[in-house]
C-alpha positions as CSV (number, residue, x, y, z in Angstrom):
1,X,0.0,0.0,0.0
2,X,3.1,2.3,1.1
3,X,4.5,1.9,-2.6
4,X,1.3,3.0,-4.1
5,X,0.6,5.6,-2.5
6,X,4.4,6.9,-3.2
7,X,3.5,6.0,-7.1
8,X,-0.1,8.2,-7.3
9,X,1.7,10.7,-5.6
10,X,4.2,10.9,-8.2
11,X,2.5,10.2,-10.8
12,X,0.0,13.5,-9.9
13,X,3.1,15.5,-8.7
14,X,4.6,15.0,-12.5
15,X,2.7,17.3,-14.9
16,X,3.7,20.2,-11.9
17,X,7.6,18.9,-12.3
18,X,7.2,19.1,-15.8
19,X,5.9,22.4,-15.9
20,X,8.7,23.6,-13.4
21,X,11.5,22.7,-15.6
22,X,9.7,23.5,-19.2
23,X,8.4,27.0,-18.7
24,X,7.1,28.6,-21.8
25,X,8.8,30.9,-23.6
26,X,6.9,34.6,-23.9
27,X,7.9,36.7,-26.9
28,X,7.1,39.9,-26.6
29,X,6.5,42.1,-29.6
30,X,5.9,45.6,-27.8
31,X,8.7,47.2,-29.8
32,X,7.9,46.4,-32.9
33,X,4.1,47.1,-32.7
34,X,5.0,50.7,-31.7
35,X,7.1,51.2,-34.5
36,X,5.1,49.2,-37.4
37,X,2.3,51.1,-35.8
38,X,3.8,54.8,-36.2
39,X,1.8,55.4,-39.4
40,X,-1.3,54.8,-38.0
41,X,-0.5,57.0,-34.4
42,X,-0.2,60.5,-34.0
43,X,2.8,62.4,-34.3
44,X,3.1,63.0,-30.8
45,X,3.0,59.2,-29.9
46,X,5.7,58.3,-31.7
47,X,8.9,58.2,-28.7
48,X,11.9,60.1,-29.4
49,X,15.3,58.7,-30.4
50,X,17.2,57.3,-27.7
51,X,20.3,58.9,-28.6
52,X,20.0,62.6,-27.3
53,X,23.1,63.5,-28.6
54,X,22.3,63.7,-32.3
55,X,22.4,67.2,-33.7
56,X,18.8,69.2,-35.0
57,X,21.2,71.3,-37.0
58,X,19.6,71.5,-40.8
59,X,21.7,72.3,-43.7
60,X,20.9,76.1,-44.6
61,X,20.3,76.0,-48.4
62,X,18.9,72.1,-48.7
63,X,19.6,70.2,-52.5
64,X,16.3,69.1,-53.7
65,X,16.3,66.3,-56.3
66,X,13.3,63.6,-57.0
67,X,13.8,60.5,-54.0
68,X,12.0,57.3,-53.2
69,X,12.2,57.5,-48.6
70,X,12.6,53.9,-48.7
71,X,16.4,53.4,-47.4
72,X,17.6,56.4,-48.8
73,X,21.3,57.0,-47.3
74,X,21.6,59.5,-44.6
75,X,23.7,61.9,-46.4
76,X,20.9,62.3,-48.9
77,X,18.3,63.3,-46.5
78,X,20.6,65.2,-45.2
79,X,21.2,66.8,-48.4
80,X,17.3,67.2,-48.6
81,X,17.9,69.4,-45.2
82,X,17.0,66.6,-42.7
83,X,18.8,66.8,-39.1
84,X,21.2,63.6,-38.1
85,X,17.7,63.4,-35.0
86,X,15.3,63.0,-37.8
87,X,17.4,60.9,-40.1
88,X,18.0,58.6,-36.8
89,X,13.9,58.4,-36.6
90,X,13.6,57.5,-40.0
91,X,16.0,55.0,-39.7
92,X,14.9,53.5,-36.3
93,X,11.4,53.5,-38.1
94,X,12.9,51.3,-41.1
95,X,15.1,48.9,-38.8
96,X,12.0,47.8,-37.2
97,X,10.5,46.9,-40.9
98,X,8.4,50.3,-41.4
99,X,8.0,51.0,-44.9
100,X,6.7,54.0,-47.2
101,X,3.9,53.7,-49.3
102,X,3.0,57.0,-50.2
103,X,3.9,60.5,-50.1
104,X,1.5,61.2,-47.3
105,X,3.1,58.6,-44.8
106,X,6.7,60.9,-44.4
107,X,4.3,63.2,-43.4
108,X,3.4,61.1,-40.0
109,X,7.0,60.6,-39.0
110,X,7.6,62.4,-35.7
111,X,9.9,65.1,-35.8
112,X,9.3,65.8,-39.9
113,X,7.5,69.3,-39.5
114,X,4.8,70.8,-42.0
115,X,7.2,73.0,-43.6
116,X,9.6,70.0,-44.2
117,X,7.0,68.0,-45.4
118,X,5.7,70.8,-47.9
119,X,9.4,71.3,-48.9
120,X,9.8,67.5,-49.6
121,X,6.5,66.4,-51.0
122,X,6.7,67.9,-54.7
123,X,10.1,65.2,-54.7
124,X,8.7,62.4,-53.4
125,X,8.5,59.5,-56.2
126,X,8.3,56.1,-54.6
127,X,8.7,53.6,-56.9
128,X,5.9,50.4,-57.3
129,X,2.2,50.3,-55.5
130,X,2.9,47.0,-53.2
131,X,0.7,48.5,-50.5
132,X,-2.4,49.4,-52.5
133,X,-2.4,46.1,-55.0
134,X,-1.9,44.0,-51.6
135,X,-4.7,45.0,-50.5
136,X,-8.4,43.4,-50.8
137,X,-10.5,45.2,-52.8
138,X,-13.2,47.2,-51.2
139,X,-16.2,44.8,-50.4
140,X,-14.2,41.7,-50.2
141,X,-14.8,39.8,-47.1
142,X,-11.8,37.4,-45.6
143,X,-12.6,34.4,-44.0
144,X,-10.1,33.9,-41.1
145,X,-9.8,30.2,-40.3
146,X,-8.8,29.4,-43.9
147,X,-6.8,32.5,-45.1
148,X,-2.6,32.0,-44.6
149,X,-0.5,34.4,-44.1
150,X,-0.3,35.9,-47.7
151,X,-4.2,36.1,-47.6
152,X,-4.4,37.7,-44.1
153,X,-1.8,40.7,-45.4
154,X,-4.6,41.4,-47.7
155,X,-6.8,43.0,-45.0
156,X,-6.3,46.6,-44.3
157,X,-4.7,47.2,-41.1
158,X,-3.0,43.7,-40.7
159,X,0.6,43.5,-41.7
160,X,2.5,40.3,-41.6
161,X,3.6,40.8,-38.0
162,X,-0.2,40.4,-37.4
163,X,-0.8,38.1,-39.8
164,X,1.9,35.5,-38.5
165,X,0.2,36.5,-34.6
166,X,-3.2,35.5,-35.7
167,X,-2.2,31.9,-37.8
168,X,-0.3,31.2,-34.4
169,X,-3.0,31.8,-32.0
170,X,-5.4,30.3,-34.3
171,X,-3.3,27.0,-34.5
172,X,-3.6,27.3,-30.5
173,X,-6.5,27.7,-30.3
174,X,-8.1,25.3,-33.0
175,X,-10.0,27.8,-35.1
176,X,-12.0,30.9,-34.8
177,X,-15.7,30.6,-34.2
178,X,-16.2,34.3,-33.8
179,X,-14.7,37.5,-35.0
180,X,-15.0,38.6,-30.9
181,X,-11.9,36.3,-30.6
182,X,-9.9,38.6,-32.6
183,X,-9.4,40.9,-29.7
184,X,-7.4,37.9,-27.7
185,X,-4.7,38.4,-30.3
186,X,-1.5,40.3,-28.9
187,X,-2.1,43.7,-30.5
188,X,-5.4,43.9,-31.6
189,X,-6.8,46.2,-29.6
190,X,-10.8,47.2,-29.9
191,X,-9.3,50.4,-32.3
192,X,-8.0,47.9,-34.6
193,X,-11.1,45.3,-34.4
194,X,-13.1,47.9,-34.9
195,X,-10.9,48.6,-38.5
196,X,-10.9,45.4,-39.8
197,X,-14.4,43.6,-38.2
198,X,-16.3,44.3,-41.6
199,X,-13.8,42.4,-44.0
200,X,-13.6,39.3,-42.2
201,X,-15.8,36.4,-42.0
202,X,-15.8,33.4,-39.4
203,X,-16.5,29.5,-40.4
204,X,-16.4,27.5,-37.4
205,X,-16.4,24.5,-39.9
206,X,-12.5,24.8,-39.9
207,X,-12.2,24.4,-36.2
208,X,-10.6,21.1,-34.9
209,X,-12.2,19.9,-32.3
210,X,-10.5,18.2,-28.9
211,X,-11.5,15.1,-28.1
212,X,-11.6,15.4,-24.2
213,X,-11.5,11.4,-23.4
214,X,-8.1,10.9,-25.3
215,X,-6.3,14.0,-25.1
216,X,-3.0,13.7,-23.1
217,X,-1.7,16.8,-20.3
218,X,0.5,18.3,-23.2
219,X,-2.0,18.0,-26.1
220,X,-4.7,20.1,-24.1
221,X,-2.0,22.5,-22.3
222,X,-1.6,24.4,-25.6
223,X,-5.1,25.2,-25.9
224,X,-5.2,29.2,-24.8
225,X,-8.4,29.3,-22.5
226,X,-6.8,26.7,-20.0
227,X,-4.0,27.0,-17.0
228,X,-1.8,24.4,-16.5
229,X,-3.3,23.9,-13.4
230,X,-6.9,23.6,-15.1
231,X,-5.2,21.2,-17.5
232,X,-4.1,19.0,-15.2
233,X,-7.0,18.9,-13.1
234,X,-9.2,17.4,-16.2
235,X,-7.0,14.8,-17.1
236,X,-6.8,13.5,-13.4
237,X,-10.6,13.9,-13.1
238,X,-11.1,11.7,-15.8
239,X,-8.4,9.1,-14.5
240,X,-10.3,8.7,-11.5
241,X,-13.9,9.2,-12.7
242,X,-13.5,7.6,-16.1
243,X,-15.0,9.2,-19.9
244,X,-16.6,12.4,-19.6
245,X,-19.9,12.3,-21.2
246,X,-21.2,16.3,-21.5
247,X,-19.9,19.3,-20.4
248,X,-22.2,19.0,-17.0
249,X,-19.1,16.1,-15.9
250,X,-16.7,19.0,-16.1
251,X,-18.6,21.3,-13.7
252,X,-17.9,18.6,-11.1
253,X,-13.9,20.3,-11.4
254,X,-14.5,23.2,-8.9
255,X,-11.4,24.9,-10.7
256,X,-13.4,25.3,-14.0
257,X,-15.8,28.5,-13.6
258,X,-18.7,29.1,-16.0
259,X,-17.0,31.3,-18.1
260,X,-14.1,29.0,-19.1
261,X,-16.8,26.3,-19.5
262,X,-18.6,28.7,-21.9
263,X,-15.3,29.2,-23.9
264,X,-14.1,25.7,-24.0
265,X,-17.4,24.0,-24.7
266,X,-17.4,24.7,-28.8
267,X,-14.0,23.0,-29.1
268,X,-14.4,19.6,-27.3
269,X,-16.3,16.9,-28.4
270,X,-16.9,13.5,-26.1
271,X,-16.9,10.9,-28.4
């Protein structure tokens, strides 16, 4: 009886072991949402270089001549009567994958005035329309659980940052059932649902479903709306209880609120 005991006990101790020593890795992608977002914030969102040491000093008598923004060398925009701390936020915008797309987008960079722009504009040629062909026409609706990353690009207001973000957390999650769930994606914020709600389209008939009664501690710990804790608890409830048969079984683990139960419920099937 002594060794059993000592085996249950180790055997429920293990998923927390596990956990312990396999912590998930978090990747963060605050930086580069606030600089792929600068075109879409206010100039005075966008934060300042870092390196306070860089000179506002403008050339007197600027050289004008026709440019495309994209990775233009300093010394040109310089030439165009840039200062090295404007140059830098250009450049700090690029690094982190910001691109031009039309004349009007210089115009948002912090620290590029109204009389720069107005000086600049009439030189301005960027060369191709990438942006504006990407793009789904107007009226066409996107269905997310389908679309890859290419197709997601296509809606306005989703880059492939954002794109890559929701084919990961869909994959998670096992599908989309609502356009609601949008919102749990890192970044998109109600601002951005709000932008891109009416050319999308959910079909829940792309979800995979989990089959509760045979999935294992790390097939059900990816699934987004459950702890580790949580996870654990349901496969050791069904180990000592045997198949669940409805959702009602699962409101016998005290850990499992209605609202999880409400969330997790369209994705398991009992069969």
């Amino acid at each position: 009886m002594v060794v059993l005991v000592i085996l249950i006990l180790l055997i429920l101790a293990a998923p927390y072991v596990y956990e312990y020593f396999h912590k998930d890795n978090t990747i963060s992608f605050k930086d580069f949402d606030k600089d792929a977002a600068l075109l879409n914030q206010p100039k005075n969102t966008y934060p300042a270089s870092n390196n306070q040491n860089l000179s506002d000093d403008k050339l007197p008598h600027p050289v004008m001549f026709a440019f495309d923004p994209n990775n233009l060398p300093d010394e040109q925009w310089k030439q165009l009567g840039l200062s090295e701390h404007q140059i830098s936020i250009i450049k700090h915008f690029e690094s982190k994958g910001g691109h031009f797309y039309k004349k009007e987008d210089l115009q948002k960079i912090y620290g590029i005035t109204a009389d720069d722009y107005k000086r600049l504009q009439p030189y301005i040629n960027i060369s191709g329309s990438e942006y504006i062909s990407n793009k789904a026409a107007p009226g066409v609706i996107i269905e997310i659980n389908s679309a890859d990353s290419a197709r997601l690009t296509q809606i306005r207001g989703i880059g492939p940052a954002f794109a890559q973000r929701i084919i990961e957390y869909r994959t998670r999650l096992g599908g989309f059932i609502n356009k609601e769930q949008l919102k749990e994606v890192y970044g998109i914020d109600t601002v951005r649902f709000a932008q891109i709600k009416n050319e999308v389209s959910i079909n829940p008939v792309h979800t995979i479903k989990i089959k509760i009664n045979e999935v294992d501690f790390e097939g059900l710990r990816k699934f987004p709306y459950l702890t580790n804790k949580q996870t654990n608890a349901i496969i050791q409830y069904r180990k000592q209880h045997g198949d669940y048969l409805s959702i009602a079984d699962l409101k016998n683990i005290v850990i499992l609120d209605d609202e999880i139960l409400r969330k997790i419920e369209p994705y398991i099937v009992f069969k």
